[in-house]
N, C-alpha and C positions, 0 to 999 in steps of 0.2 A: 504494500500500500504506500502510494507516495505521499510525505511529508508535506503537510500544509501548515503553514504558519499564518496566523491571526494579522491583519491593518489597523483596524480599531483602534483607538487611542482611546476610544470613551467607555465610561463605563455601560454603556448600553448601541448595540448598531443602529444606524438610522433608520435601517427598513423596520427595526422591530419598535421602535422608539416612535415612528411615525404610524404604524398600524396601531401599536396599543393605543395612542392618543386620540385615534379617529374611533377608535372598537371603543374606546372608553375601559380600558383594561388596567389602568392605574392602581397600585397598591395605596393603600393609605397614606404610607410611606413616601411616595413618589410623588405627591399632589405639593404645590404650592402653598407649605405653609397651613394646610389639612385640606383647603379651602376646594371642596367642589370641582374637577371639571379643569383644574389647572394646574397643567405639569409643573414638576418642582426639577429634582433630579432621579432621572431612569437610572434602574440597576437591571442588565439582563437578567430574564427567569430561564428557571429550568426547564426543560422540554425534553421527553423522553426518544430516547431514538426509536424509529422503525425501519421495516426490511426496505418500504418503499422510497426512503425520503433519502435524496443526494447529500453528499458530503458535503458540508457547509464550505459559500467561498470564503478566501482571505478575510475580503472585507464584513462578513457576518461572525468574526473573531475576533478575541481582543488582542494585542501584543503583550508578552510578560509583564511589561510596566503598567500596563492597562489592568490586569490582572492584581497585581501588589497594589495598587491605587483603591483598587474596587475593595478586596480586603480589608486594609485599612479604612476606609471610609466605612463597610459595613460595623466595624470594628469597634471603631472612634466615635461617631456621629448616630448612626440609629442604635445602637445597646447602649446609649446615655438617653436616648428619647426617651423623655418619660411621660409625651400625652397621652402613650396608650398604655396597657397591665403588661407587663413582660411578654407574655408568652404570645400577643401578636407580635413581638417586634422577632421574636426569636424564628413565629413562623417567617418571616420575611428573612429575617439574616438564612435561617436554614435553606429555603429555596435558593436564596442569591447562591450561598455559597457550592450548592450541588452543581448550580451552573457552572463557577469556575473548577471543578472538580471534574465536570465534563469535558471542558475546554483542553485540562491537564493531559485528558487520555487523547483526545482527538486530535492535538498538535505534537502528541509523542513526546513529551517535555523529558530530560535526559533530570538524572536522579537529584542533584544538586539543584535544580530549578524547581524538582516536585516538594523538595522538602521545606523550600523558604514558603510555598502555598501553605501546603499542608498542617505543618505544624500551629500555624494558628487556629488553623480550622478546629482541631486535635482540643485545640484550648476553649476554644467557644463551645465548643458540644461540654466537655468536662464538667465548666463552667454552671453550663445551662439546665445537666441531669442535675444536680444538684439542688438552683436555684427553682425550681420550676417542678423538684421531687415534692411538692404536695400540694400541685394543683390538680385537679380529675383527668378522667382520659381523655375528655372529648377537647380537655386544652393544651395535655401534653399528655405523649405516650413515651413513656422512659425506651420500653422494649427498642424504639425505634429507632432514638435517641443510641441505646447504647449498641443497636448492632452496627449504626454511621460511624458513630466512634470508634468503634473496634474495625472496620472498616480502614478508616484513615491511620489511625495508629500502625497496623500493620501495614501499609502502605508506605508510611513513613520512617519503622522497621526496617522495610527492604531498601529503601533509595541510602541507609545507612551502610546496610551492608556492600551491597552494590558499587559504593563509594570506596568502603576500605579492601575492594577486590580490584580495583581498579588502581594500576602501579602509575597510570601515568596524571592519578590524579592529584590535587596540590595538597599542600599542610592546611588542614583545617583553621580558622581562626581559633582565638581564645573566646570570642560569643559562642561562637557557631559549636564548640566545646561542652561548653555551659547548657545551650540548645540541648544538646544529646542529651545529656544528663538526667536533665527535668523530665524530656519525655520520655526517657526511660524507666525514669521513677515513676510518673507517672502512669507509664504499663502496666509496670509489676506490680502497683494499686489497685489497679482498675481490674486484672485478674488475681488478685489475691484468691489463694488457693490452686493456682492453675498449674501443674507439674510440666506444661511447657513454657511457662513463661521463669518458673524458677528455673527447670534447667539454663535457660536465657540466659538468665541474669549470672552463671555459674560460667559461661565463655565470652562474656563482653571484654572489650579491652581494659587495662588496667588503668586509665585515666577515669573510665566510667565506674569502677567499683570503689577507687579511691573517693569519690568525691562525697562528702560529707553530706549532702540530701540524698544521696542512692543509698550510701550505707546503713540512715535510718531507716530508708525505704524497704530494703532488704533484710533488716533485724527484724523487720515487722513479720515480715512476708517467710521469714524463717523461724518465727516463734509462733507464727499462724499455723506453717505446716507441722510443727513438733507440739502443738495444741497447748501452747502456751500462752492461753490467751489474756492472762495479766499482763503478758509483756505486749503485746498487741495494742491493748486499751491504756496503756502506759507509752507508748511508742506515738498512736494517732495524735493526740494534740500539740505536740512537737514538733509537726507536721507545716511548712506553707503552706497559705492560704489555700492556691485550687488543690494541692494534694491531700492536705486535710478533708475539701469538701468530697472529693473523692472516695475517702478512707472514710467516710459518715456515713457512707450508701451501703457499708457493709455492717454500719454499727446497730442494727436491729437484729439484725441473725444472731452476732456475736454475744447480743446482749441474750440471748435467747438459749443457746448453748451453755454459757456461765450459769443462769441460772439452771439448768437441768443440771450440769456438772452438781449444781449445790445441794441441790433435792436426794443425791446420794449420798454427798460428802458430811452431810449434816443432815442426815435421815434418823432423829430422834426427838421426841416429844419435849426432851430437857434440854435442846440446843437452840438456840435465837440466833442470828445473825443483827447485829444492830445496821440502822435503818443509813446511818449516819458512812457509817463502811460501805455498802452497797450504793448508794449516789456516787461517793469518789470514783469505786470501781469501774461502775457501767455508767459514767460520765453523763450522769443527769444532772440537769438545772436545781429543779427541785422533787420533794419527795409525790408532788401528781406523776411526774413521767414513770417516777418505780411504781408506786399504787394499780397505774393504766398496767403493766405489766403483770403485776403482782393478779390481779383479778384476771386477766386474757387468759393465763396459763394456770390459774385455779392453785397460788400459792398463798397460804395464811398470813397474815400480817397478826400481830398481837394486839390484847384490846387498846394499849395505847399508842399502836399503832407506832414505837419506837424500834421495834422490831420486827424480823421476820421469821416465821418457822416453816421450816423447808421436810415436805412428804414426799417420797418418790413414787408413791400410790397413787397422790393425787394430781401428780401435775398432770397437764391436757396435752398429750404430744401431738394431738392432731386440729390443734388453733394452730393460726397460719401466724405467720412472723409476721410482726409489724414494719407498715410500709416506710422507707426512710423519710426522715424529717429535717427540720433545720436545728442544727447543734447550736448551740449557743457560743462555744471554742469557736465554730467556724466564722458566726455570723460577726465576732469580734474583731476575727482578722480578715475578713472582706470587706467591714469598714475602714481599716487601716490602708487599704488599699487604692492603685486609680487602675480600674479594671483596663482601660484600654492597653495601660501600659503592661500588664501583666500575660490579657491574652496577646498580645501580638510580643510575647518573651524579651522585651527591653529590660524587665524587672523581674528577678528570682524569688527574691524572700522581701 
């Protein structure tokens, strides 16, 4: 197949920028300042390929820079919009960005061009399962969320490798370094539990395990497999920001498992665990989040409700684990933050 490269300067081509205006196909997003009926700025959408439709010309693609522009702008400018609830702005960022991700395949981008795309993309999803884990389905669907994500992470897995297999290719910067790092930390969060992503993480290079956010990432991810999971819930809020938000999306299950663990380990009528212990542990705000827990899975509380007593009779194995929610660790350090600069990886910790 021969190699087509994008003309486009803009973030949107004019044949598609001129139809949407005339169809009246405007995102919210893309109106004048919200107002009715009047273009603001176009971002190409995504559009599915079919058997029948010709390979797009030059001019109906953007150029790499057109590309990086359209990201950062998606990036910077509409995930700070705050006329609408989050999770329209996220569907708009999501579509724009599948577009440049189609673009990526369709103009053959060589692996060092795919990974400066990608990796933000990588961040925005992360980002967004997190922010958007406790709205309903009909306004986000995680499943779908984390299969894009895991999608593009493995995507931008390979353009790594692919990079350090390639002898004539040049010394990485010290950013571009740093890049790796994250989103490999990042990986090995986002499958915690996975025995191919810890193999993974057991043959990266030695700048990557050296690095002091992989290493916490990987104590985690190594006392998750050896089912140590005090070192686990002692490891996540030590965590940066979007890693932390990430490492949250696991902290229902976990909490759910510690307490079975306990229902055996403390399966006598004379034993309490105090209430006081059990929040530190499993990283509750206050004692409603243990109580919500404590009743789901049909564990006693004492009547002064300063403790707990743990039955292995009666706990409920078949309540479903509660759905992830917003940490309070996390929401601390996402206010600390300027998200643009974080997803588009200018800023680590």
């Amino acid at each position: 197949m021969a190699q087509v490269r994008g003309s486009c300067e803009s973030f949107c081509p004019d044949g598609e920028a001129k139809m949407r205006i005339r169809e009246k196909l405007l995102h919210y997003f893309e109106l004048n300042n919200g107002q009715k009926n009047k273009p603001g700025v176009l971002v190409k959408e995504f559009t599915r390929s079919a058997a029948d439709v010709k390979m797009p010309l030059p001019k109906e693609m953007r150029t790499e820079a057109a590309l990086t522009k359209t990201v950062e702008y998606l990036l910077k400018d509409i995930i700070l919009d705050t006329r609408k609830p989050y999770n329209v702005a996220y569907d708009f960022i999501f579509d724009r960005l599948r577009a440049v991700r189609r673009e990526i395949v369709i103009q053959m981008y060589h692996a060092s061009q795919k990974i400066c795309l990608l990796e933000p993309i990588v961040m925005f999803l992360a980002y967004s399962r997190y922010r958007l884990c406790e709205e309903p389905i009909d306004k986000f669907d995680p499943k779908i969320c984390n299969q894009h994500l895991q999608e593009c992470l493995t995507g931008v897995l390979c353009c790594y490798e692919e990079l350090e297999d390639m002898e004539s290719s040049r010394e990485p910067t010290i950013r571009e370094l740093e890049r790796r790092c994250f989103i490999e930390s990042l990986y090995q969060l986002f499958n915690l539990g996975s025995p191919e992503s810890f193999t993974r993480a057991l043959t990266l290079p030695d700048y990557v395990r050296r690095d002091a956010t992989f290493k916490l990432c990987f104590g985690i991810c190594l006392a998750f497999q050896q089912g140590n999971l005090y070192r686990v819930l002692m490891g996540v809020p030590q965590l940066p920001h979007i890693l932390s938000a990430v490492a949250a999306a696991k902290l229902q299950a976990i909490r759910r498992s510690l307490l079975q663990i306990f229902t055996h380990a403390y399966n006598n009528k004379q034993l309490t665990v105090p209430v006081p212990y059990l929040l530190r542990l499993l990283l509750f705000d206050g004692p409603i989040g243990l109580q919500d827990q404590c009743r789901h899975y049909n564990i006693s509380l004492t009547a002064d409700r300063n403790a707990v007593q743990f039955n292995k009779t009666d706990f409920n194995h078949n309540a479903e684990v509660f759905t992830p929610q917003h940490e309070r660790f996390v929401e601390s350090k996402l206010k600390r933050i300027y998200i643009p600069e974080v997803l588009l990886l200018k800023k680590f910790n």
